[in-house]
MIRO-604009 format. One line per field, with one value per atom (N, C-alpha, C): atom name; residue in one letter; x, y, z. Coordinates in pm, 1 decimal. Example, Ala and Ser with C-alpha at 12.3 -4.5 7.8 and 13.67 -1.06 7.14 Angstrom:
guza = N | CA | C | N | CA | C
tifi = A | A | A | S | S | S
x = 1319.0 | 1230.0 | 1320.0 | 1285.0 | 1367.0 | 1290.0
y = -569.0 | -450.0 | -330.0 | -225.0 | -106.0 | 3.0
z = 780.0 | 780.0 | 780.0 | 708.0 | 714.0 | 787.0
# end
This chain:
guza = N | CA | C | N | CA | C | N | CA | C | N | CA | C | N | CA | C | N | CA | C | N | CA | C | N | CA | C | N | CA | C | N | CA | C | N | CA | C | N | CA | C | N | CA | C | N | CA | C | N | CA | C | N | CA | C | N | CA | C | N | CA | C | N | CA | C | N | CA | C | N | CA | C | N | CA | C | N | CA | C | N | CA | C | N | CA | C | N | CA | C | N | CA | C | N | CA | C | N | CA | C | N | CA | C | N | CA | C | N | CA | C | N | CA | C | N | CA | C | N | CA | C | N | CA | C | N | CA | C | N | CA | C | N | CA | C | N | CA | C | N | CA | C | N | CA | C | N | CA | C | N | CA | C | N | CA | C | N | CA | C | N | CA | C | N | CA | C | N | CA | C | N | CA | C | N | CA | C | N | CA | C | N | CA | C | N | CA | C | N | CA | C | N | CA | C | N | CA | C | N | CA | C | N | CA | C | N | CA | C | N | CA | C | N | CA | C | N | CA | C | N | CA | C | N | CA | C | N | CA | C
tifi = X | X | X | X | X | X | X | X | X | X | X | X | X | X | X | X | X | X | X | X | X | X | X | X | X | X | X | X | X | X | X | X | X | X | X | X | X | X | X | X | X | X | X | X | X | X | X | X | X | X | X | X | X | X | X | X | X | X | X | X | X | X | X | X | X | X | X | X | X | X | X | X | X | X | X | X | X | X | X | X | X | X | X | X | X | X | X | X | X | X | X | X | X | X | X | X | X | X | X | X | X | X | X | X | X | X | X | X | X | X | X | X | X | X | X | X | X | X | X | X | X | X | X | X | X | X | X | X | X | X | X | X | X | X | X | X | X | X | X | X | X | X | X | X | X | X | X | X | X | X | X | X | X | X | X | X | X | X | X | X | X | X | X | X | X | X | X | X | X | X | X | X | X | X | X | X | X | X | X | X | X | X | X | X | X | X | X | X | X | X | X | X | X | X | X | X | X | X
x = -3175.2 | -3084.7 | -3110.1 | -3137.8 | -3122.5 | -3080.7 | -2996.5 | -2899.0 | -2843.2 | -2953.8 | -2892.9 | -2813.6 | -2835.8 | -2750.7 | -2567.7 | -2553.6 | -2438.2 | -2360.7 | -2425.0 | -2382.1 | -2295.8 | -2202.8 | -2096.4 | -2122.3 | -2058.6 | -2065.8 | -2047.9 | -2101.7 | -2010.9 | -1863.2 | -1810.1 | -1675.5 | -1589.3 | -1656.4 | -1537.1 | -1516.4 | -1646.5 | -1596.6 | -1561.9 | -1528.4 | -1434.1 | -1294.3 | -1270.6 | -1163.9 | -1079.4 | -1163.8 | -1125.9 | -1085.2 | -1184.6 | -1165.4 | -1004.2 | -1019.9 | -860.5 | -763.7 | -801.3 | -668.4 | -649.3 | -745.1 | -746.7 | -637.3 | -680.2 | -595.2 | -468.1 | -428.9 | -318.1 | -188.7 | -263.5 | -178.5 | -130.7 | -234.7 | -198.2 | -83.3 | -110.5 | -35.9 | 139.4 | 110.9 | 256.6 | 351.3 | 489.2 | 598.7 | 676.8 | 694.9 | 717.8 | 928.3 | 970.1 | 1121.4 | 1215.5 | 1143.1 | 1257.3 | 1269.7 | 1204.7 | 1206.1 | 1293.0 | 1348.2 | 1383.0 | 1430.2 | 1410.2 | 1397.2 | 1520.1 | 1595.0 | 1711.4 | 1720.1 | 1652.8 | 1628.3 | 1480.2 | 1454.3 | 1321.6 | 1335.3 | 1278.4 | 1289.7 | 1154.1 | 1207.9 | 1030.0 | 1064.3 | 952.4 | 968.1 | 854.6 | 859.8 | 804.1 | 777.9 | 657.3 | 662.9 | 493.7 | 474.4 | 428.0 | 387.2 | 255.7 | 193.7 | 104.3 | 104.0 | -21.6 | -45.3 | -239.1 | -245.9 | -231.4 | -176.0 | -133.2 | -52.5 | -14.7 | 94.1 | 65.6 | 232.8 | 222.9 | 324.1 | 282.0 | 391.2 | 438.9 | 569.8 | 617.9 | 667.2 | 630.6 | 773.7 | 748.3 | 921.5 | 952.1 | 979.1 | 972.4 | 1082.2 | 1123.4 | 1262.7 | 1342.4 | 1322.1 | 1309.6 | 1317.3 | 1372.4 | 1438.3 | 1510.8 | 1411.2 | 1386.1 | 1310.0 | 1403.1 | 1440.8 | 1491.5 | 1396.4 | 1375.2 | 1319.9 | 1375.6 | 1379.0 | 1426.4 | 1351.5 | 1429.0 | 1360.9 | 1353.0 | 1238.3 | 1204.8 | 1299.2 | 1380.2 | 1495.8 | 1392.0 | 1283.7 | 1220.0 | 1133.3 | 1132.8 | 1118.5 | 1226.5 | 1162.8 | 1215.6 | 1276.5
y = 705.6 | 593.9 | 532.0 | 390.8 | 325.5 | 282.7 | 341.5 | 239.0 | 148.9 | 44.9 | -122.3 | -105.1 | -30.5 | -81.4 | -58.3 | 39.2 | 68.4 | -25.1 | -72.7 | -161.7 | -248.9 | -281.1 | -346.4 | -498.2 | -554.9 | -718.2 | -720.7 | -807.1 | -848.7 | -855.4 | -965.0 | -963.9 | -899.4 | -794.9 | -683.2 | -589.0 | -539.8 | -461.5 | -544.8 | -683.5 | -720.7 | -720.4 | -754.7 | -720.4 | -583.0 | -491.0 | -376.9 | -301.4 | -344.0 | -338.4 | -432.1 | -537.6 | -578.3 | -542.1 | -464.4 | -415.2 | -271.7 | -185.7 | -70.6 | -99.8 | -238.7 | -260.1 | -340.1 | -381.9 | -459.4 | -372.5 | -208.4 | -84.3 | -26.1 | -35.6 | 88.0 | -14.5 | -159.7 | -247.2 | -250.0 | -231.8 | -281.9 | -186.8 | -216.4 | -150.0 | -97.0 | 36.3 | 128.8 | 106.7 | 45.3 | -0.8 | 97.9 | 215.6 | 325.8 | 331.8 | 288.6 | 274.9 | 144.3 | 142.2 | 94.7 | 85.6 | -65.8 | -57.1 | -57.5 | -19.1 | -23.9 | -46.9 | -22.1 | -77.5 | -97.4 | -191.9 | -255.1 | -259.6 | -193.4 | -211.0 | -256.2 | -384.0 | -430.9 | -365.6 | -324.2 | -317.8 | -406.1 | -470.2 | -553.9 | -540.6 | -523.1 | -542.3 | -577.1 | -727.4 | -775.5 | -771.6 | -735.6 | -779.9 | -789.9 | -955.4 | -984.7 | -1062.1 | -977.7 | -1033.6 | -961.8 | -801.8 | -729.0 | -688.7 | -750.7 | -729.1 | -590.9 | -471.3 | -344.9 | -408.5 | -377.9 | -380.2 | -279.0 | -235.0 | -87.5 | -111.2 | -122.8 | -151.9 | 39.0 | 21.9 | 125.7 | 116.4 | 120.3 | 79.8 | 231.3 | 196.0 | 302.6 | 304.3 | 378.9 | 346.8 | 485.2 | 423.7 | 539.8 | 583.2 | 673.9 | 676.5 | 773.7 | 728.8 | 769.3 | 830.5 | 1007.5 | 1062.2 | 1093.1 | 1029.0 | 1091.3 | 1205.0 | 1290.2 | 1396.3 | 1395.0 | 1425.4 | 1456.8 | 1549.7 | 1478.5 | 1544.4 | 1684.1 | 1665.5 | 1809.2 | 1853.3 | 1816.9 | 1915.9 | 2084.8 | 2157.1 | 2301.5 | 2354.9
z = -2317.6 | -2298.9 | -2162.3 | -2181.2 | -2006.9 | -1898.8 | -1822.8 | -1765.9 | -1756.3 | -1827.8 | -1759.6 | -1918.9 | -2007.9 | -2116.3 | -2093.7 | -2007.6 | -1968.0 | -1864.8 | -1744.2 | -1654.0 | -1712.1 | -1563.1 | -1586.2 | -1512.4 | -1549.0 | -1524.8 | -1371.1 | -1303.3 | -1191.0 | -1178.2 | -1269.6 | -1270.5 | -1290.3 | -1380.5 | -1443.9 | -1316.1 | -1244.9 | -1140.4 | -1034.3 | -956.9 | -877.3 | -976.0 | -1105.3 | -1135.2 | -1109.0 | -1165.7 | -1138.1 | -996.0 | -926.9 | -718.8 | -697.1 | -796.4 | -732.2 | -780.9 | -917.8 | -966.2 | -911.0 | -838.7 | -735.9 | -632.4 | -585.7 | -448.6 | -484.2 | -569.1 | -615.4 | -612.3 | -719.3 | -766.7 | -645.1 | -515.4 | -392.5 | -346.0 | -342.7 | -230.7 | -266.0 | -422.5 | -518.8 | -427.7 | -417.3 | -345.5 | -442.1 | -351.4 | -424.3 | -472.1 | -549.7 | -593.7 | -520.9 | -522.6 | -485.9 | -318.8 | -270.8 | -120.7 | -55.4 | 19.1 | 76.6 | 231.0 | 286.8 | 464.9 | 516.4 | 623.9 | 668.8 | 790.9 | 848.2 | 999.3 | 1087.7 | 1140.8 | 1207.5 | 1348.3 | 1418.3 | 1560.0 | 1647.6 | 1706.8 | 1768.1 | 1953.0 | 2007.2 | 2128.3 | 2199.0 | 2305.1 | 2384.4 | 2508.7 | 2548.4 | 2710.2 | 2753.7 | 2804.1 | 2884.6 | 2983.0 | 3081.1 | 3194.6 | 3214.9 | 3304.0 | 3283.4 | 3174.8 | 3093.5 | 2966.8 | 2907.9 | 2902.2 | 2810.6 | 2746.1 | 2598.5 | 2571.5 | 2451.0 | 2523.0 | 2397.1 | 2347.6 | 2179.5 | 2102.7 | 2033.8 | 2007.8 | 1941.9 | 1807.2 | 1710.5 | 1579.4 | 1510.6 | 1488.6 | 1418.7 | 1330.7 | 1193.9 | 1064.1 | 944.1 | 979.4 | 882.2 | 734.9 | 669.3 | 534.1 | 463.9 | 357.7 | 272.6 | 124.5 | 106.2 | -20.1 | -106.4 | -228.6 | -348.0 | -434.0 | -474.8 | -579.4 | -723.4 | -823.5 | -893.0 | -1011.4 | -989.1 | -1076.8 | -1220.3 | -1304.1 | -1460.4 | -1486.0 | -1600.1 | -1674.8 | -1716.4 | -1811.4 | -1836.8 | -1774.5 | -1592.7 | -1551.3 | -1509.7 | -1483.6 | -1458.6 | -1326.4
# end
């Protein structure tokens, strides 16, 4: 059997690469943010920036699990 008979299209594998990264990006419903904190400080030309963000995550468990 030869390889090229198996190969995949161009398009099908950028489809597939974006539906890879679409699935990781999607947000997860059960999570949620509750608080965002930016910190700031300037000198000069250097600016640090700090963000913190809270989030609550909800598991719910498989009725048949044990």
């Amino acid at each position: 059997m030869m390889a090229t008979e198996n190969k995949k299209h161009l398009m099908r594998c950028l489809g597939e690469f974006v539906g890879h990264i679409v699935h990781a990006v999607k947000r997860n419903k059960n999570t949620r943010e509750v608080n965002k904190t930016v910190e700031e400080t300037t000198e000069g030309n250097v600016t640090l920036r700090r963000t913190t963000i809270d989030e609550i995550e909800i598991k719910h468990e498989d009725a048949n699990s044990d």
